[in-house]
N, C-alpha and C positions, 0 to 999 in steps of 0.2 A: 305455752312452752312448745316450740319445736319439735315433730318427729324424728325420728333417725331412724334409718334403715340400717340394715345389716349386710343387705344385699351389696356385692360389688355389682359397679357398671363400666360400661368401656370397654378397651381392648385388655385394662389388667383381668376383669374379669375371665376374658376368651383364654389370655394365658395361663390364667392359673390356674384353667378346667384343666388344659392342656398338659400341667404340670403334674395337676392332681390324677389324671387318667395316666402317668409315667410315660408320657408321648411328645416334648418338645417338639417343634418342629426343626425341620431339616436345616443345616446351615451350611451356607459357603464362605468358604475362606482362601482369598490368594495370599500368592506367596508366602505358603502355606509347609514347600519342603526344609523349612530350617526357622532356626530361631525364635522371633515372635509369634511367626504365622504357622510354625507348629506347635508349641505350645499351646497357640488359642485354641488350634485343631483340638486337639487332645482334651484340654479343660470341656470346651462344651461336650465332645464324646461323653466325659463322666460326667457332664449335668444330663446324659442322654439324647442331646444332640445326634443325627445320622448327617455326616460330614461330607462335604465336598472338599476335595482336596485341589492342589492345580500347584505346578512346580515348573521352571524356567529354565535352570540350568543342569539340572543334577534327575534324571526321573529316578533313581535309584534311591534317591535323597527321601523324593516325594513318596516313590511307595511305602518305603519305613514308617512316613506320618500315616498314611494307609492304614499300615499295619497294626501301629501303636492304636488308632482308632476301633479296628476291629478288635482288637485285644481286650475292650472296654465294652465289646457289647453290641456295639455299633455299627451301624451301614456306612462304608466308605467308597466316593465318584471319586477316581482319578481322573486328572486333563492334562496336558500341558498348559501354560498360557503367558503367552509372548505379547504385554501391554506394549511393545514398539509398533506392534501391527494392528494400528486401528482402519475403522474401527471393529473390523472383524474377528477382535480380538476377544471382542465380549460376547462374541457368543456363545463361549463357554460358561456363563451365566446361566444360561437360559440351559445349557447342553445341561448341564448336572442338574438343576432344578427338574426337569424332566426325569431325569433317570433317578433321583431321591424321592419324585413324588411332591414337589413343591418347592416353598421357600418361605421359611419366616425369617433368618438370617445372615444379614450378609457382612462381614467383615474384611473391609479393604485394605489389605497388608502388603500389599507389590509392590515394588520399589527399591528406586538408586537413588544414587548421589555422586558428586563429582567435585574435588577439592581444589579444582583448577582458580588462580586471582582470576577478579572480573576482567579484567584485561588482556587477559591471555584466553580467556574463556570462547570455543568457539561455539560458533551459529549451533552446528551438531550436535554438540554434546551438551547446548543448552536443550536444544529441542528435545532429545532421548532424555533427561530427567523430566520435565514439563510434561513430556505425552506418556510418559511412564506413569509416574506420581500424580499427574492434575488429571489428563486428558482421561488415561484409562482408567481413574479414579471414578472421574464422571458418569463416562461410559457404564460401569460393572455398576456402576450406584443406580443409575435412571432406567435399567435392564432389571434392576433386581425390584424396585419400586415397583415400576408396572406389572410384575407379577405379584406384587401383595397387594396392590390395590384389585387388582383383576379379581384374584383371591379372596379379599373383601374380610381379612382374620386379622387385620396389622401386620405387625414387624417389626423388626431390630437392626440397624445400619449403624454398623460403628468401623470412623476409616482413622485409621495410623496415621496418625501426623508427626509431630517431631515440639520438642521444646523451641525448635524453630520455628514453627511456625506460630508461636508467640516473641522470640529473641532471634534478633543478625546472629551470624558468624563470618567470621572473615574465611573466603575461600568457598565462600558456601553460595554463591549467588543463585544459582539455579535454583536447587537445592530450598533453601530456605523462601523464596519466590512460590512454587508450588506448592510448599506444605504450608503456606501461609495462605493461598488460594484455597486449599481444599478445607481448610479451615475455616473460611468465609460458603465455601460451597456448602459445607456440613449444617450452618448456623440458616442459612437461606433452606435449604432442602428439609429442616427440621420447621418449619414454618410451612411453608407450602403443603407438606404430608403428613403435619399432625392431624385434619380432618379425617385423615383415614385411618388413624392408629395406629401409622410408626411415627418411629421414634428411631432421631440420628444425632447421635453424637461420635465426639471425637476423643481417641487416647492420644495422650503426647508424649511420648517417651524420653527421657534423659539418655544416657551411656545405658548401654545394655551389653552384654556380656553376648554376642552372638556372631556370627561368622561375618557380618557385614560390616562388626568392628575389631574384625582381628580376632577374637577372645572366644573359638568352638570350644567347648568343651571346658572352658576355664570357669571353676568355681571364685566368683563374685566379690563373697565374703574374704577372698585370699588377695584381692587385690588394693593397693592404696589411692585412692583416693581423696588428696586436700583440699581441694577445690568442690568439693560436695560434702553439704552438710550431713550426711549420711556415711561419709567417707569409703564410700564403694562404688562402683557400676549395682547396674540392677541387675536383677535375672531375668529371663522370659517371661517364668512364670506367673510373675510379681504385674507382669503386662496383663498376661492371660487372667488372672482374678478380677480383675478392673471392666476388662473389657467381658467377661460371665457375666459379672454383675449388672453391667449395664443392659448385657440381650434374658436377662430375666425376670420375673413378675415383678420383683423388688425393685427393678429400672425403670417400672412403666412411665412413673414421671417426671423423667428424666429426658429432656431432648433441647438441643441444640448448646450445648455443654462439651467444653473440651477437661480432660483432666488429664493433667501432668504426673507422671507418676514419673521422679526424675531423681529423687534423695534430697529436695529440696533445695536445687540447684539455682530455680528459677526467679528465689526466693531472694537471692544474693542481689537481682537488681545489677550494677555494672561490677561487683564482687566476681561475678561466675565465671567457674569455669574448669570442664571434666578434667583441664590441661595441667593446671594449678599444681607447682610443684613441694609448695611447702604451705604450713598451718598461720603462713603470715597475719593473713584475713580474719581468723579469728580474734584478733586482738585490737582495739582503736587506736 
């Protein structure tokens, strides 16, 4: 008969000292002043995360996640951080990782999109979501790696992608291009860096109820939607639990994994769709 031990080994073990001491480690999060990217902010804050924040258009925006973080306890790095200017864009990776004292994780949430047909779609505003979404994805990703390998404790890499980048959209060329790359990057770099004890995965988001889709401040459950088997948009928050879970002990084996947290949109196969203006589809 077999022994078993009791003992954890691995990096879940390193985290779950970490957890067990009430001392997560530090995490970055862009695009970070609204919507998903503050919600995440804020969720790890109450799992006791000390949070890097980083905001684009709005710093007023950004301080409020600031805020809402120190509200919970927390140590919160503000930056700015403009993914159009690589790649010295990312060095605000490394800037907050210094001033928090580390890094065990990083959550890559910055990002556009652009509804232009393929046809009309120019060079520029292909390039500006591309080096937004893919380039500076990379970038904050392989910045924040080499500090946890450096570090030698593991870590937590989880980057925003989109139900596109598993599903086309029409209008979406860019757009769904990138987050279909970063999606492939996420599956590669979860290979390569599990020797070290992280661990990256991807959230994919359906409609989500946030300034990026129109809907600040709109409660979710108040809006119709037919075209999702949930009949809603999501909330941030519903984002932010998905992507906790994955940067904690309970995630450790978990890596190179995307999860769609969408209302089961994705599910429809050529059915979908957030647009969908009536309950047709449920019927054969």
């Amino acid at each position: 008969m077999s022994s078993q031990s009791s003992e954890s080994t691995g990096p879940f073990r390193d985290l779950r000292s970490a957890e067990a001491s009430g001392r997560p480690g530090p995490a970055v999060v862009t695009g970070s002043e609204s919507g998903i990217g503050r919600a995440v902010a804020v969720e790890l804050a109450r799992r006791g995360h000390d949070v890097g924040v980083t905001w684009f258009r709005d710093e007023a925006a950004g301080r409020a996640t600031a805020e809402e973080v120190r509200a919970l306890g927390r140590r919160a790095e503000l930056r700015h951080l403009d993914l159009r200017d690589l790649p010295a864009a990312a060095d605000v990776v490394d800037e907050l990782a210094e001033a928090l004292g580390g890094l065990e994780v990083l959550v890559n949430d910055a990002g556009t999109g652009d509804g232009t047909p393929l046809l009309e779609l120019s060079y520029d505003a292909w390039r500006e979501v591309l080096s937004t979404d893919l380039d500076g994805a990379f970038l904050c990703l392989q910045r924040a790696a080499r500090r946890m390998v450096a570090a030698g404790r593991g870590g937590r890499i989880v980057n925003i992608t989109s139900v596109h980048e598993h599903q086309p959209r029409v209008g979406a060329a860019a757009y769904c291009s990138a987050k279909g790359g970063l999606g492939l990057l996420t599956r590669t770099a979860a290979i390569e860096l599990a020797e070290h004890g992280i661990t990256v995965n991807a959230v994919a988001p359906g409609e989500i109820a946030t300034p990026m889709t129109g809907q600040e401040d709109v409660d979710p459950h108040t809006v119709e939607r037919p075209g999702v088997p949930l009949r809603r948009p999501g909330d941030a928050r519903e984002i932010a639990a998905v992507v906790a879970l994955l940067c904690s002990p309970e995630g450790s084996y978990v890596t190179g994994a995307s999860y769609a947290v969408d209302g089961g949109m994705l599910q429809m196969g050529p059915m979908a769709g957030s647009h969908m203006t009536s309950d047709d589809w449920r019927r054969p």
